[in-house]
N, C-alpha and C positions, 0 to 999 in steps of 0.2 A: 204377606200374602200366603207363603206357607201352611199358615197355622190357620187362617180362614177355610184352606182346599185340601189340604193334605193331613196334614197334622191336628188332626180335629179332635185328638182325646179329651177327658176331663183331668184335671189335674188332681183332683184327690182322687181318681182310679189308681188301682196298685196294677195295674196290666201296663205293658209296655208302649202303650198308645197314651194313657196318661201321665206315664211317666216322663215320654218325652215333653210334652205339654208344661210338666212341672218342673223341668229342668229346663227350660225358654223361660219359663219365670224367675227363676233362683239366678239367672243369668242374667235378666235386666236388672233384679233386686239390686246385684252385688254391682251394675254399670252406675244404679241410682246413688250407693251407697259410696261410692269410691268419686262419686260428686260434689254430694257432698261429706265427705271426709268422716262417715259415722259407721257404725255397723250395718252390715247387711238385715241384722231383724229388729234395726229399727227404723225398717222402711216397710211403710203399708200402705197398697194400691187401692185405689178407690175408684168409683165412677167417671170422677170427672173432680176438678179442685170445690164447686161448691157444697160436694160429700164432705172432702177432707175437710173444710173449716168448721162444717156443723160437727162433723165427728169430733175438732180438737177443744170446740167450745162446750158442747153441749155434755161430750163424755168428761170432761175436767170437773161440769159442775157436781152431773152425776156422781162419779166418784167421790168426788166432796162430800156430797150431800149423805152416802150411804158409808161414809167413813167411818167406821165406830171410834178409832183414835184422832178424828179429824182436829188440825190444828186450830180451827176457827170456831170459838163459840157461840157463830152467829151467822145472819143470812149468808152465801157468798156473794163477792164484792167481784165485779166486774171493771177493768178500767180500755175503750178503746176510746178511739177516734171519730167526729163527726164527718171523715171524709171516707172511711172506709169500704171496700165493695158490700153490695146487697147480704152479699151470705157470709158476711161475718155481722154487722148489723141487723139484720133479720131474725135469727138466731138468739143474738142476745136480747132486742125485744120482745121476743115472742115467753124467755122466759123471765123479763121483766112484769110484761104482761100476767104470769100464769103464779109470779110472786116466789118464783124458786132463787132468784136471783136478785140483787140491785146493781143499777149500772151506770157510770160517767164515761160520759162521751165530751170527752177534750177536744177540745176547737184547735183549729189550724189559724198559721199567722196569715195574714194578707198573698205573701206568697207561697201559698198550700203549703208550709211544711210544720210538723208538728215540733213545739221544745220540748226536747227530754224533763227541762223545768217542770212543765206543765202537767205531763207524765207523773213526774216522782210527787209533786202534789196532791194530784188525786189518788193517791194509793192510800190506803187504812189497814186496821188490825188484820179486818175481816175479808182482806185482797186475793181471792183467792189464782185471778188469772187477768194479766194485762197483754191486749191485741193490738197489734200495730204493724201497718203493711209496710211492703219496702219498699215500693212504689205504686206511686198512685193512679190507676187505671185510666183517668181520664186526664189530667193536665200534667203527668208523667214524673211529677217531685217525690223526687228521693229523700226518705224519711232516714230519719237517726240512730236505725235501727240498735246496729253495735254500738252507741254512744247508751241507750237504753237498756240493751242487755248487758253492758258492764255495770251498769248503774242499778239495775236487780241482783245481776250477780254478787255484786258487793252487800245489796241490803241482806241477802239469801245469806251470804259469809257473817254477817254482823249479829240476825237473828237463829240461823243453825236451824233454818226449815227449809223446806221443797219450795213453798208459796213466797209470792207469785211467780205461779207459770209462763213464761213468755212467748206468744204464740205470735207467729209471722204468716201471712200470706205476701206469700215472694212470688204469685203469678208472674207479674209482670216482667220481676229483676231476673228470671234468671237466667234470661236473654246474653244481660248486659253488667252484672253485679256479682260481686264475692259471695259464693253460695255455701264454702265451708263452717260448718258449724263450730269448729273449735274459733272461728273471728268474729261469729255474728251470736254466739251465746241464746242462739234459741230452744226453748223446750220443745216445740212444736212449730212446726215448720211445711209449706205447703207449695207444691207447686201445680203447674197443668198443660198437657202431653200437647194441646194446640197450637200454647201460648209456644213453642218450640221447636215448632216448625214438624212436632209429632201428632197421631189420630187427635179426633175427637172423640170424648167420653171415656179417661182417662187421665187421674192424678193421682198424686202421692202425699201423704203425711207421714213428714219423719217424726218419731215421737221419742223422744231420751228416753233411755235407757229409767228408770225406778219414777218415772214421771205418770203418775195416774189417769187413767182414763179409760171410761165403760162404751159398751157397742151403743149404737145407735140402733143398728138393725139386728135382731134375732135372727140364729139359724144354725148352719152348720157349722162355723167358727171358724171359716176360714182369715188367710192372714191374720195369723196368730192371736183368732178368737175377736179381732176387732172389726170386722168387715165381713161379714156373713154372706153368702151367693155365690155362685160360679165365677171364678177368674174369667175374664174379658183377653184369655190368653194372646192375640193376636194385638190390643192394642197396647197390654203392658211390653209384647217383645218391642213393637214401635217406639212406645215411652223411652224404653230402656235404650235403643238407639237413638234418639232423639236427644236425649242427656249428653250420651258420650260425643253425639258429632259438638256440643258446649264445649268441651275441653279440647277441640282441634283447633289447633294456631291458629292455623287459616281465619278464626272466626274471629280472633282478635283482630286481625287486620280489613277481616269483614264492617264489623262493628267501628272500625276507624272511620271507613268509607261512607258507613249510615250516620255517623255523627257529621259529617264534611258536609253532603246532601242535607242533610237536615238545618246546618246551618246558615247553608245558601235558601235553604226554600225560606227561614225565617226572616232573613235579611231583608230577602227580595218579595215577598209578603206587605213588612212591615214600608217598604219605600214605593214600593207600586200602588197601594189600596190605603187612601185617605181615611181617617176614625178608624183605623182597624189598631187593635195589640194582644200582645200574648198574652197569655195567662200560667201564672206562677214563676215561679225559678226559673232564669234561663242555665245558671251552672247547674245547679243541684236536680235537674231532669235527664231522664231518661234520653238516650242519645236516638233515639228512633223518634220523639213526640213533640209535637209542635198543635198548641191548642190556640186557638184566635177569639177575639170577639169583633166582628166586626158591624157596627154599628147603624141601626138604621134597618138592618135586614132579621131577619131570621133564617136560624141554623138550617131550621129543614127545608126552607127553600132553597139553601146553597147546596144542599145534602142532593137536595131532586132536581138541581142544575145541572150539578157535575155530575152527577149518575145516567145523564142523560150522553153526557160526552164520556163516559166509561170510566170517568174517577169516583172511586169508593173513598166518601170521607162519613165520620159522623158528626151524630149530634152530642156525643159524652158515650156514656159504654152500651157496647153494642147488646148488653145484655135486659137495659130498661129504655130503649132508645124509641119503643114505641108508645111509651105514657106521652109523651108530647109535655109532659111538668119539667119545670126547671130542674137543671143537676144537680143532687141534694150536694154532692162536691164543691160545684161552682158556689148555691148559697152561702155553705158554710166556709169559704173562702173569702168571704166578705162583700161578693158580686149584689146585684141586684138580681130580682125576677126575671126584669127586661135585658140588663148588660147578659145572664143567662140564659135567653131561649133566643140570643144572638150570634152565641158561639160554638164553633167549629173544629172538632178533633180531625187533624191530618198526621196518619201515622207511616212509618216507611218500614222497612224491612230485607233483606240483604237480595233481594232480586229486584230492589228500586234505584233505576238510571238517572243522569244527569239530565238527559233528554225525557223521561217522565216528568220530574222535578219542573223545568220549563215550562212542559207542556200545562203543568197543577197551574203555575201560578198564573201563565198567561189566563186560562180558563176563569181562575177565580177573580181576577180582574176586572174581565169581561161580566163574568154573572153578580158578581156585586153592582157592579157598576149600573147594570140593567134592574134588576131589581129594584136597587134604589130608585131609579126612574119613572117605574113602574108606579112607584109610592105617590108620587109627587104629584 
């Protein structure tokens, strides 16, 4: 709140009202930095995380592409995932579409997670950069990240290039998951100041250190010529505290207690409400996420049941939740159309009780239960 009322300089002023400005940011920079275990200037704040992945996608190709020594003498090679969030897929169709790029999108196994097999298969000459989240925003499976980044690392050691770049969106993980970069081997790496209990409209892309990549946006070059516009100084101090309360004990013991809840609600989900079951990994998920299908119904009337009684659940991420289309996730998880426009994201968070948990499942019981009546 400070820097909103009092502290209003711009940060590329040299007067002392900017320079405070610029020294709250050099101050989160080095909170982000010391999170994840990298240098300080190779953390760049952005908008919000859907900046950061178009910036780590879109400026990799670019620089490729305007490479005079470019390693690839040919289109570049894109490798993600078909279950990835919008704006990392977005991005790479839009330049599959426009022909700067070509792109494989590997499929996930039956229980959302993707094999490194899979991965190191679709890679080619012309590889310029492989995307892979670290968890998956809607049925919460933890991907193989560091099993993958060892596995580039190594080809990266065997051939004595840069490519391919390893780019992560760890929205989700960095909640709940190893976010040092010397374990998880990412060139690019993304997080988002929400997803952390920090503002809205605010993230970060870490970018290694001799790792190339061009601006998105023209201007006046700020964060180190890659992110052009006036720092958002008020939600990067946020950000920057947001990161560090990550590293408070407390949170690990926090995090104990969303997994213990989370695993009663799924329990008691799955024994109380007839054709209903989860969706993906029950180890390899996220310790906050519990996704359902339950059968017979559809999501979004369970969505405008329980929103009726004060429980916010959805229908898959809350970011495409109003197209009413199945989750391109759930399809390419192997779901049907229909098992897909009948299931239900319920996620918890470190201010969710024992007695909420009850109150979910009792409720869901009830409006399934009705619903289906309703049908018949």
């Amino acid at each position: 709140m400070p820097y909103m009322r009092r502290h209003y300089g711009n940060p590329s002023s040299t007067h002392s009202f900017g320079q405070k400005a610029r020294a709250a940011i050099e101050q989160a920079r080095e909170q982000v930095a010391h999170f994840l275990h990298c240098q300080a200037d190779e953390v760049i704040f952005t908008s919000g995380a859907t900046e950061a992945n178009n910036l780590a996608i879109q400026g990799v190709i670019k620089s490729e592409i305007r490479n005079p020594k470019s390693e690839t003498n040919s289109k570049p090679h894109i490798v993600t995932t078909a279950i990835e969030h919008e704006s990392v897929l977005e991005p790479c169709r839009t330049l599959e579409k426009e022909g700067i790029a070509e792109v494989t999108y590997v499929k996930s196994q039956k229980d959302g997670i993707v094999r490194t097999e899979d991965i190191e298969n679709a890679i080619k000459p012309n590889t310029v950069l492989v995307s892979v989240m670290y968890a998956n925003s809607e049925i919460g499976t933890i991907q193989p990240v560091q099993e993958i980044g060892e596995a580039l690392a190594e080809l990266k050691r065997n051939t004595k290039q840069l490519y391919p770049v390893f780019h992560i969106d760890a929205v989700q993980a960095a909640n709940f998951l190893d976010c040092n970069m010397d374990n998880v081997k990412a060139d690019l790496f993304v997080l988002s100041g929400h997803k952390i209990y920090g503002p809205k409209g605010v993230g970060v892309l870490y970018r290694r250190e001799r790792v190339g990549v061009l601006p998105i946006l023209e201007g006046g070059g700020q964060e180190m010529g890659l992110r052009s516009g006036t720092e958002n100084v008020a939600a990067i101090v946020g950000m920057g505290s947001a990161v560090e309360s990550l590293e408070n004990p407390r949170m690990t013991v926090t995090n104990i207690k969303v997994r213990q809840l989370r695993d009663k609600l799924i329990k008691a989900v799955l024994k109380r409400i007839p054709d209903s079951e989860l969706i993906g990994s029950q180890e390899k998920r996220l310790a906050n996420n519990a996704h359902f299908i339950f059968q017979g119904v559809e999501g979004r009337d369970i969505v405008i049941a329980l929103d009726q009684k004060g429980i916010a659940v959805s229908t898959g991420s809350a970011c495409s939740e109003k197209t009413q289309e199945p989750s391109h996730v759930l399809l390419a998880s192997g779901l049907t159309g229909e098992d897909a426009l009948s299931a239900v994201r319920v996620t918890l968070g470190k201010y969710t009780t024992l007695e909420e948990i009850e109150k979910v499942v009792k409720t869901l019981a009830q409006s399934v239960a009705q619903l289906r009546k309703s049908k018949v």
